[in-house]
N, C-alpha and C positions, 0 to 999 in steps of 0.2 A: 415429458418431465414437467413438474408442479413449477411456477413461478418460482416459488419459496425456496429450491435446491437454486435452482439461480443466485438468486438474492446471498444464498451462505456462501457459492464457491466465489461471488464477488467480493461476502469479508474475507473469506480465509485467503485469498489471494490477495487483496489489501494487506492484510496484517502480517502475511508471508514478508512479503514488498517492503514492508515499512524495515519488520524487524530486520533482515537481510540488508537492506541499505545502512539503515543504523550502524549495526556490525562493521561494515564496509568502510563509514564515515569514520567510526572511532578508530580502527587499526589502520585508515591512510590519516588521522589524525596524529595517531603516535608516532608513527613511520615517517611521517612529513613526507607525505604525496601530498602536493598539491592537486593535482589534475583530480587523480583517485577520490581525493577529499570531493570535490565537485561532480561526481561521478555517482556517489555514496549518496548526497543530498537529492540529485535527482533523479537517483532511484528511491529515495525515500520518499518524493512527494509525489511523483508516481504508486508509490503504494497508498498515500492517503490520498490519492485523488478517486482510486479504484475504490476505496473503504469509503467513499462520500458519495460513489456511485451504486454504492451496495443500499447506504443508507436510505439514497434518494430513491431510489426503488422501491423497498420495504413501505416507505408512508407510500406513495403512490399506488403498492399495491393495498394497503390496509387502510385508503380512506375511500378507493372505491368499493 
């Protein structure tokens, strides 16, 4: 398999991450879960750490 399909299931799984935790965050926000609230956030930043891992790859691969 090419680098480059790497690189994409790294965003889509980022962006999967983020948007799903978001979700998560706002409905234990309305609900007033705490815990869940906290639960939501670090699944959220787990999704943007993957989408920062997708990124870092892309230049790494497109500057050698």
């Amino acid at each position: 398999m090419h680098i480059l399909s790497f690189v994409f299931i790294a965003f889509a799984i980022g962006v999967i991450t983020i948007f799903c935790g978001f979700i998560l965050t706002v409905v234990a926000w309305v609900n007033d879960f705490a815990k869940l609230e906290k639960v939501g956030i670090y699944i959220t930043l787990a999704g943007a750490f993957m989408l920062l891992m997708g990124i870092g790859s892309c230049t790494r691969y497109l500057s050698s």
